[in-house]
C-alpha positions as CSV (number, residue, x, y, z in Angstrom):
1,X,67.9,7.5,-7.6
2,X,69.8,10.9,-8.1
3,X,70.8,12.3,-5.1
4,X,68.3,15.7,-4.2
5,X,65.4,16.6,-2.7
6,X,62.2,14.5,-1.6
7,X,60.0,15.7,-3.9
8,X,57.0,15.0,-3.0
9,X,57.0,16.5,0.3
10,X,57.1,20.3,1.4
11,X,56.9,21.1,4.8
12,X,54.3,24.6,4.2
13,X,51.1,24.6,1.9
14,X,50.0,28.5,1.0
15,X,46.4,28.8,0.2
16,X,45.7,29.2,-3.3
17,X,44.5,32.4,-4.5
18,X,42.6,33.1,-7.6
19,X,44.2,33.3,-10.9
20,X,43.0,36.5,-11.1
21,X,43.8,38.0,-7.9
22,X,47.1,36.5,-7.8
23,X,47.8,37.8,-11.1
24,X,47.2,41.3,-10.0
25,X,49.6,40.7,-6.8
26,X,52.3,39.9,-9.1
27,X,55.5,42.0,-8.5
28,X,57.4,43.7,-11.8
29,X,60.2,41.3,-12.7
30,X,62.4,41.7,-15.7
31,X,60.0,44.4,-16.6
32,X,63.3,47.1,-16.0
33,X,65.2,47.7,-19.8
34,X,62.6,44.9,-20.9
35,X,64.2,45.4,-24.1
36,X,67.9,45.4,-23.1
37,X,67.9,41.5,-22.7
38,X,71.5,39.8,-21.2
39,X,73.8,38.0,-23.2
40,X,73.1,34.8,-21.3
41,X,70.5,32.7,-19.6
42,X,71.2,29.5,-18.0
43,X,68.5,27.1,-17.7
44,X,68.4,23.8,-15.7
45,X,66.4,20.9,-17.4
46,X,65.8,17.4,-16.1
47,X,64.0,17.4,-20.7
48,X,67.0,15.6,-23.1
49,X,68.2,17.5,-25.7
50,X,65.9,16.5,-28.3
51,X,63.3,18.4,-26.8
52,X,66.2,21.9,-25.8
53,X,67.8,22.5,-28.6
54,X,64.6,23.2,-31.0
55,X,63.6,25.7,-28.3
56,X,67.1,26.9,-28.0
57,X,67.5,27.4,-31.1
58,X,64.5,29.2,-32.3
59,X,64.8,31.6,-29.3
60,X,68.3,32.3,-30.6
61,X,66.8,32.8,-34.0
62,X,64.3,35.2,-32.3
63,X,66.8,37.2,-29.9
64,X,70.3,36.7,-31.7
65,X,72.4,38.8,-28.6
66,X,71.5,35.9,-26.1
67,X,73.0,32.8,-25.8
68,X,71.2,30.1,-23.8
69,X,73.4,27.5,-21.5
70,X,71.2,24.4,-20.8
71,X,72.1,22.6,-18.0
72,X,70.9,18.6,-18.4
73,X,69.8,16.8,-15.0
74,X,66.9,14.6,-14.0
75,X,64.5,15.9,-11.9
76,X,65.8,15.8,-8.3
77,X,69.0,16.6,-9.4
78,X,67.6,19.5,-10.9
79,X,66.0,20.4,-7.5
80,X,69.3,19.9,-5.5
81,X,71.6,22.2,-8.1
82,X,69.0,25.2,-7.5
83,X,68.8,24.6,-4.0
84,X,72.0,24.6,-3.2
85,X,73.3,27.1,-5.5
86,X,71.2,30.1,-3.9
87,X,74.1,32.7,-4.0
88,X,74.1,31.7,-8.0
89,X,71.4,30.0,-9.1
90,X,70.4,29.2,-12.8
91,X,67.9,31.7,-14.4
92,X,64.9,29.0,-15.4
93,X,63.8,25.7,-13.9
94,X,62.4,23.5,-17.0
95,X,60.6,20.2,-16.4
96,X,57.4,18.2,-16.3
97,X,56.7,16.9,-12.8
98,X,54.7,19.4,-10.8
99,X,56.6,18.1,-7.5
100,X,59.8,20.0,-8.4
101,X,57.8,23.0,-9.0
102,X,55.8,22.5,-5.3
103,X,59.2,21.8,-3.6
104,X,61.4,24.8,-4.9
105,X,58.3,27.3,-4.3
106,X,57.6,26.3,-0.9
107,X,62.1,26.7,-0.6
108,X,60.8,30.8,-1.6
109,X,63.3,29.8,-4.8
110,X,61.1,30.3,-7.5
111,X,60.2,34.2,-8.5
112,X,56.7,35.7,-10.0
113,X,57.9,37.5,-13.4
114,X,55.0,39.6,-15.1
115,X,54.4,37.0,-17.8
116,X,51.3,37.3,-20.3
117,X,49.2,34.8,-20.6
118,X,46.7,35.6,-22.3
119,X,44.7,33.4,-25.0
120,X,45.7,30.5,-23.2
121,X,43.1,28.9,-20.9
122,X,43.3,28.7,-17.0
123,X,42.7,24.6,-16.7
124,X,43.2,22.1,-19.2
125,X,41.6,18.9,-19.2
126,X,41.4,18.1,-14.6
127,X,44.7,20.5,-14.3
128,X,44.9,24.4,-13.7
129,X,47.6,25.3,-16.5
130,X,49.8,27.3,-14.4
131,X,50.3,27.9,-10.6
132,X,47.1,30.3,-10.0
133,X,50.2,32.4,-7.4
134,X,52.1,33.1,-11.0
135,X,55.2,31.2,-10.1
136,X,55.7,28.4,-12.7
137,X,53.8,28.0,-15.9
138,X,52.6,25.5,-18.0
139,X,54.0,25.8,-21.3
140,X,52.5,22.2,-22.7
141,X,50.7,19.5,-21.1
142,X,50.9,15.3,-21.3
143,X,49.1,12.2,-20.8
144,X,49.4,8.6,-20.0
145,X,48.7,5.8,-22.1
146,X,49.9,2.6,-24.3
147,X,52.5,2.7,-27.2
148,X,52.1,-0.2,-29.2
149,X,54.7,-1.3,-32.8
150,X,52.0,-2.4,-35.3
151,X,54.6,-4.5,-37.3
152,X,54.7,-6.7,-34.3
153,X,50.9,-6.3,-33.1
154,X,50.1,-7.9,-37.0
155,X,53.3,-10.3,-36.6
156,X,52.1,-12.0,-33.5
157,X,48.4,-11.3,-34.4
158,X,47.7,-9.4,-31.2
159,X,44.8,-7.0,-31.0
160,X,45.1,-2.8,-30.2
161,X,44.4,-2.1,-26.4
162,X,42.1,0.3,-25.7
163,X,41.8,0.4,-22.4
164,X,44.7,-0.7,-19.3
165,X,42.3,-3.3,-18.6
166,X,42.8,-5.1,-22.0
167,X,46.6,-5.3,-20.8
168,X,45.5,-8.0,-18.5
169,X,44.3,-10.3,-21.4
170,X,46.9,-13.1,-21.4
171,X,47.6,-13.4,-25.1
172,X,50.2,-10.5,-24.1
173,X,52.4,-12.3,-22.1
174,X,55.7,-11.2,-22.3
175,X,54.6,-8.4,-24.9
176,X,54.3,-5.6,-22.5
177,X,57.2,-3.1,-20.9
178,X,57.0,-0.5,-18.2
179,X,60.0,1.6,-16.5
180,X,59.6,1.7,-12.6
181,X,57.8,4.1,-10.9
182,X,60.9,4.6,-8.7
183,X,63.4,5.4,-11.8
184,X,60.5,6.9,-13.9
185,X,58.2,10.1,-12.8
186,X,56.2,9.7,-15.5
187,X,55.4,6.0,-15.3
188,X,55.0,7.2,-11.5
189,X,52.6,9.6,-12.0
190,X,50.5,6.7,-14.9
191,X,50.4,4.6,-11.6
192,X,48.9,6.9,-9.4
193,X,46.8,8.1,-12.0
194,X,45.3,3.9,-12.2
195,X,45.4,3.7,-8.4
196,X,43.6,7.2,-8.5
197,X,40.8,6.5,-11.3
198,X,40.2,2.7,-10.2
199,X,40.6,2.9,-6.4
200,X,43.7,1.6,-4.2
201,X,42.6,-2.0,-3.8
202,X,41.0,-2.6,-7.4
203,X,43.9,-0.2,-9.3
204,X,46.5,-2.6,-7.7
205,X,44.5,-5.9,-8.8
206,X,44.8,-4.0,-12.1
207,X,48.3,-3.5,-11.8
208,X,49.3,-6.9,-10.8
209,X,47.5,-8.7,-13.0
210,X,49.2,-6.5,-16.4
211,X,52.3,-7.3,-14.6
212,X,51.6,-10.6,-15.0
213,X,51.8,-10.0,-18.8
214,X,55.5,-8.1,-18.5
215,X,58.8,-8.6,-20.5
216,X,60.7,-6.4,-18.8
217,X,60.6,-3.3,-16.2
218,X,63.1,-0.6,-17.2
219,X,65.4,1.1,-15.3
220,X,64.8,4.2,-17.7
221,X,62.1,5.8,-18.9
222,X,63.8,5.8,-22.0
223,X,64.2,2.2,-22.1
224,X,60.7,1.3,-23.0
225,X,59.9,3.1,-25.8
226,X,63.2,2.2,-27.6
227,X,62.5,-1.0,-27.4
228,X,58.9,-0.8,-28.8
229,X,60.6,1.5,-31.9
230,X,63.1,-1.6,-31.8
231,X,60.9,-4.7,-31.5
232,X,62.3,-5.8,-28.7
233,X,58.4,-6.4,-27.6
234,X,55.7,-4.8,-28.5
235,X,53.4,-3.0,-26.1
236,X,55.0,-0.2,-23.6
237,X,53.1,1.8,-21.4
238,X,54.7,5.3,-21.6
239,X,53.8,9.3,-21.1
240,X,52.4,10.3,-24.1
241,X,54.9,12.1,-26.2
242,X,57.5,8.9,-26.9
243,X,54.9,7.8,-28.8
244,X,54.2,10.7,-30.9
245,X,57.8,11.8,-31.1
246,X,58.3,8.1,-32.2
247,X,55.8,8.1,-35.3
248,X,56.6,11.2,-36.2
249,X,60.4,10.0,-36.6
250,X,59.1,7.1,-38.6
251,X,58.9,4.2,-36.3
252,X,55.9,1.8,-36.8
253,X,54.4,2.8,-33.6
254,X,50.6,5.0,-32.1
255,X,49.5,5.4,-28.8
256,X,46.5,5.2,-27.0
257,X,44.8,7.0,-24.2
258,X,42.9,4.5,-22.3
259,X,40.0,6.5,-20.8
260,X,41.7,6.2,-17.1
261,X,44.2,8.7,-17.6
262,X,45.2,12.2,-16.7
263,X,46.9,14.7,-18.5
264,X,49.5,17.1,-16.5
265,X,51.6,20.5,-17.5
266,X,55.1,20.5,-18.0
267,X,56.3,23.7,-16.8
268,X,59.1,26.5,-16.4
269,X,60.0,28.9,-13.9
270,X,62.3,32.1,-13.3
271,X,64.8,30.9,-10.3
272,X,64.7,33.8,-7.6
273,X,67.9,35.4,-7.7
274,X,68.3,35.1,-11.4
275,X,71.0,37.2,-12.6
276,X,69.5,37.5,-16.1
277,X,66.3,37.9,-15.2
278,X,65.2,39.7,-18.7
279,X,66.1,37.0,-20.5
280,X,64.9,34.4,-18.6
281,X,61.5,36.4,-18.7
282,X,61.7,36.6,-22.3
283,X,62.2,32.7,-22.9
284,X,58.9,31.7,-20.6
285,X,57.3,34.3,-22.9
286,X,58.6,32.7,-26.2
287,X,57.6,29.4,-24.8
288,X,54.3,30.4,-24.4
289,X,53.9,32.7,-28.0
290,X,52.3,31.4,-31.0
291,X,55.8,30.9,-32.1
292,X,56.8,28.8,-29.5
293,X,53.7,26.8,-29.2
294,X,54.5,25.8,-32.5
295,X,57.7,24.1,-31.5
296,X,56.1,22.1,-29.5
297,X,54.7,20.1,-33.0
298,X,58.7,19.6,-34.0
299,X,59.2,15.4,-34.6
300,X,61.6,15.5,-31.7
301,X,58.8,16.9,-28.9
302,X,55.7,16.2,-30.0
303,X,53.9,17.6,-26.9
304,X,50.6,19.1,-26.5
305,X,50.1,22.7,-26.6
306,X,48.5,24.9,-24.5
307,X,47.2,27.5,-27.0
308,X,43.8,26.2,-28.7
309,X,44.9,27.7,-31.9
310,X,47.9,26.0,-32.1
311,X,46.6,22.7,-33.1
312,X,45.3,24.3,-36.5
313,X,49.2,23.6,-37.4
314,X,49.2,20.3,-35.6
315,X,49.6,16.9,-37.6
316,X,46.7,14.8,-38.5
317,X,45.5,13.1,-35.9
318,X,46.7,14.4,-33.4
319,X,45.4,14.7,-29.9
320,X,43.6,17.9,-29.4
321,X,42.5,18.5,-25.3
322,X,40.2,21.2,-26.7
323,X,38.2,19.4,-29.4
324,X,38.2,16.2,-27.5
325,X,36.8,17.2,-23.4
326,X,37.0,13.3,-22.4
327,X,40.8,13.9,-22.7
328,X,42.3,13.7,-19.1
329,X,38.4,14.5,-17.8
330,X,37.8,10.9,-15.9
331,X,40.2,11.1,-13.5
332,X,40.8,14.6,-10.9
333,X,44.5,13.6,-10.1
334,X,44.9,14.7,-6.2
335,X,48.0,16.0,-5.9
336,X,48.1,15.7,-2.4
337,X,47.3,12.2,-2.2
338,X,49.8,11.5,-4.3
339,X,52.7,13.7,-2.4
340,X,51.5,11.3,0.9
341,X,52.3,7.8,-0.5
342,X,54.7,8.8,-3.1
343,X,57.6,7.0,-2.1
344,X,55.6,4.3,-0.6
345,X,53.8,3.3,-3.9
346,X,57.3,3.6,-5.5
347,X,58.9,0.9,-3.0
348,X,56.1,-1.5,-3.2
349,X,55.8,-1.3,-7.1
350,X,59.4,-2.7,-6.8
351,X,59.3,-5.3,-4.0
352,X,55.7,-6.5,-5.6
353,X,56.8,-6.3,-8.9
354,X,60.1,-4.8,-10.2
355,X,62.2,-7.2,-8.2
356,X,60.2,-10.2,-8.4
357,X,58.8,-10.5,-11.4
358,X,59.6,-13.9,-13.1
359,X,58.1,-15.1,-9.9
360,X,55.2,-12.8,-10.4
361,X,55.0,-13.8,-13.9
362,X,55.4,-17.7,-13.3
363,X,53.0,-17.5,-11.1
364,X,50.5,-15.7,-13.5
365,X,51.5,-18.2,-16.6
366,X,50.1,-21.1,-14.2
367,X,47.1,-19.2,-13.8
368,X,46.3,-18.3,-17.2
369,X,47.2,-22.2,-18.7
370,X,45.1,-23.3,-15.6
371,X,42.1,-21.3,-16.7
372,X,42.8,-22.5,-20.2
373,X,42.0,-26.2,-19.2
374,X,39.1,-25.2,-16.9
375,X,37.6,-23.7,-20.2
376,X,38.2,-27.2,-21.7
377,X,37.0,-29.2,-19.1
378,X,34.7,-27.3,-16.4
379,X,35.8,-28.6,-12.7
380,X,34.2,-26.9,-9.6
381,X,37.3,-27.8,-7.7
382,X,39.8,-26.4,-10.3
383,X,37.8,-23.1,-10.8
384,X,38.1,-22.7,-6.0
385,X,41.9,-23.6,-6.8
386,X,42.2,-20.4,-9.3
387,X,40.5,-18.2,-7.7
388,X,42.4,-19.0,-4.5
389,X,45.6,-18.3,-6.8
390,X,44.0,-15.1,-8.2
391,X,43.0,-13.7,-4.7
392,X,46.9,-14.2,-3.7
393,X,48.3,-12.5,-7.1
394,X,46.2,-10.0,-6.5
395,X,46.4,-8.8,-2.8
396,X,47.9,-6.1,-1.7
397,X,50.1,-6.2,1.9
398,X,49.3,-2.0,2.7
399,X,45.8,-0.8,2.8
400,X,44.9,2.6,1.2
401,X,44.5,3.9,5.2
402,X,47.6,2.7,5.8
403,X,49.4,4.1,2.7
404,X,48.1,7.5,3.7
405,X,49.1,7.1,7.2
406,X,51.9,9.8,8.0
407,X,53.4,7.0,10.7
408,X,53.6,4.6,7.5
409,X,53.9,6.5,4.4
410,X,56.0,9.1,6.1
411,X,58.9,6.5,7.2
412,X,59.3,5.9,3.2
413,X,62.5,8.2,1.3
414,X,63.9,7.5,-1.9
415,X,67.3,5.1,-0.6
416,X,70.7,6.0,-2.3
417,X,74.4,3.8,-1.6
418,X,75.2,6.0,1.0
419,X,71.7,6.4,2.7
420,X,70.6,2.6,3.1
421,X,66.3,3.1,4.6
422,X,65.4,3.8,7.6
423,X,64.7,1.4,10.3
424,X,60.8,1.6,9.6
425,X,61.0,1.1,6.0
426,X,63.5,-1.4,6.0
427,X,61.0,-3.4,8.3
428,X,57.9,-3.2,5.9
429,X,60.2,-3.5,2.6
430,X,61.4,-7.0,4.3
431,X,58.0,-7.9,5.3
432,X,56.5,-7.4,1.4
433,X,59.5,-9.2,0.0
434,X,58.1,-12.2,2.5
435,X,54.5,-11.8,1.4
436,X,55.5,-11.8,-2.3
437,X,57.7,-14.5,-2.3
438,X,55.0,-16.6,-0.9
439,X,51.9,-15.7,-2.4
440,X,53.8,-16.1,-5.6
441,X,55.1,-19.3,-5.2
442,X,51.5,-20.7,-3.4
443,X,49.7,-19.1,-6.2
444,X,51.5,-21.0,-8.7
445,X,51.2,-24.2,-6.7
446,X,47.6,-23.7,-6.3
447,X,47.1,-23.1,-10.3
448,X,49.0,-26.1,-11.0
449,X,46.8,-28.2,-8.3
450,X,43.9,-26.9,-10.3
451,X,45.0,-28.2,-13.9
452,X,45.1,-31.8,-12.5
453,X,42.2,-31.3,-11.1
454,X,39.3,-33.8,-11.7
């Protein structure tokens, strides 16, 4: 991982006031010569330039005496550069995980401009849109779900998922894709949101058993929907916008929202100490206009706006979080919950799956042709064998008390070349690479006992 900040973890919690109240306790930033605007604003983004420069440009269109300097880092890199550049800071922090966000204004780095809001509603779907203190805001909002290529769903006559749970069925094996929690905060956050809506123990059965069906886990978040556009194979499981973005460029591709899903702002804040703090006022305001919602609908973004009225503009069919309420409604994503085991979930993803997964998925193709015979030729015997091999697949070596254990959880931080774990980690990291190299392999053995079974 890039080197920065843990972040999912800050060390003071402020109560949250009410939008309303915090609104009025908002100091006057920017407000001085608000029509004087500086000649540059530098903003830090961990967004690729396919989603910038349509922003970037249309502000420029819309204040031509400012030019804006964009800054491209992922996330915790993003976090370190404005943390450690205090005496010079950029103007605006850009990006979609709400950690970043939580992290920089517990630092005291982020400021509270005077920004209007108005016409633009205080939650959307589970979410509050922005922070209810008034010092990040959510300019458009995103969801988890499956990307599928329906050239290759007809070519290998395989049915549309609907739901994660259809991932499990086996006729896609080695049709499916996923980036790792650790690399990806989105396919992080569509993890927690399964664990979340299905419960630790049953989420993870989920999990392992879709992993069973896996071609490949990414390294990049980018990586999976390229090779759906490309393919490569033909199912991905991705935040929502790479599939949108993708059709709307042409590719054969849609995505669905199965109904265990979340959906979660993308935000942008003023950096305190910004020394162009007019402008960077005046882009959060463009970002949240009418005229900036509507960039949001350019091919290359394709996110979800926060202002209702935008989606009068919006392409057919799609998504509308206003229109549709079930959108992002089933599951109340805890925050919290998810700052305690965050690194945790992402180092167990990997030893569980990431790192072993032809065993994972040997193990699962035994399974699956075992249950195949069974169906064939009923056998008490064979059915105890699978379910033996099912129980192992399926079991998870941390319970959800112990995930949430600070003693646990809390020995867990993201591991870089020149920061090898802790002792603590390192002990439980070797301990699931033990447990998953042998329920794998007796799992296997056990499904393959079961198919000569008589």
């Amino acid at each position: 991982m890039t080197e920065g900040p843990r972040l999912t973890r800050h060390s003071t919690r402020r109560r949250v006031l009410s939008a309303a109240a915090a609104t009025a306790a908002l100091p006057v930033v920017g407000l001085r010569a608000q029509g004087t605007l500086e000649q540059r604003v530098v903003i830090i983004t961990s967004f690729s330039r396919d989603v910038t420069t349509p922003f970037v440009q249309a502000f420029e269109r819309r204040h031509p005496g400012t030019r804006v300097e964009v800054q491209n880092r992922s996330t915790t890199a993003a976090v370190a550069v404005t943390r450690e550049t205090r005496s010079a800071p950029p103007d605006l922090f850009w990006a979609s995980a709400p950690d970043a966000f939580e992290v920089l204004k517990g630092a005291n780095l982020l400021a509270r401009p005077q920004v209007d809001t108005s016409g633009i509603p205080e939650r959307i779907g589970a979410q509050p849109t922005h922070d209810p203190q008034g010092h990040y805001f959510g300019f458009a909002v995103s969801g988890y779900g499956i990307m599928y290529n329906t050239r290759y769903l007809r070519a290998n006559r395989l049915p549309v998922p609907k739901e994660w749970a259809d991932l499990k069925n086996p006729i896609y094996q080695n049709h499916v894709g996923i980036s790792s929690p650790s690399r990806s905060g989105t396919t992080h956050l569509t993890v927690e949101t399964i664990l979340q809506g299905e419960g630790w123990e049953p989420g993870w059965a989920l999990m392992m058993e879709m992993a069973g069906n896996f071609a490949q886990v990414s390294d990049r978040s980018f990586g999976v929907p390229d090779a759906v556009n490309s393919g490569q194979y033909g199912l991905g499981i991705v935040i929502d916008f790479f599939g949108f973005a993708a059709k709307a460029s042409g590719f054969p591709v849609e995505f669905v929202y199965p109904s265990v899903t979340t959906l979660v702002p993308a935000n942008i804040a003023m950096v305190e100490g910004a020394r162009s703090p007019n402008a960077a006022r005046a882009f959060i305001q463009f970002l949240l206009s009418p005229e900036g919602q509507e960039v949001l609908l350019d091919p290359k973004v394709m996110r979800l706006p926060v202002r209702p009225e935008t989606y009068a503009k919006a392409p057919q069919g799609f998504p509308n979080p206003f229109t549709d309420t079930s959108l992002g409604a089933r599951v109340r994503f805890d925050n919290e919950l998810s700052e305690a085991r965050y690194e945790l979930l992402n180092s167990l993803f990997d030893r569980l799956i990431t790192f072993r997964l032809r065993e994972l998925t040997e193990a699962w193709k035994a399974v699956h042709a075992a249950e195949a015979a069974l169906a064939r030729r009923e056998n008490a015997e064979g059915r105890r064998l699978v379910a033996e091999a099912r129980a192992k697949l399926t079991r998870i070596p941390v319970s959800e008390a112990q995930a949430k254990d600070p003693a646990i959880a809390g020995a867990f931080q993201p591991t870089r070349p020149d920061r090898p774990a802790g002792p603590r980690q390192a002990q439980l990291e070797e301990e699931w690479d033990r447990h998953a190299v042998a329920a794998y392999a007796e799992a296997k053995q056990l499904a393959e006992r079961a198919q000569r079974a008589r």
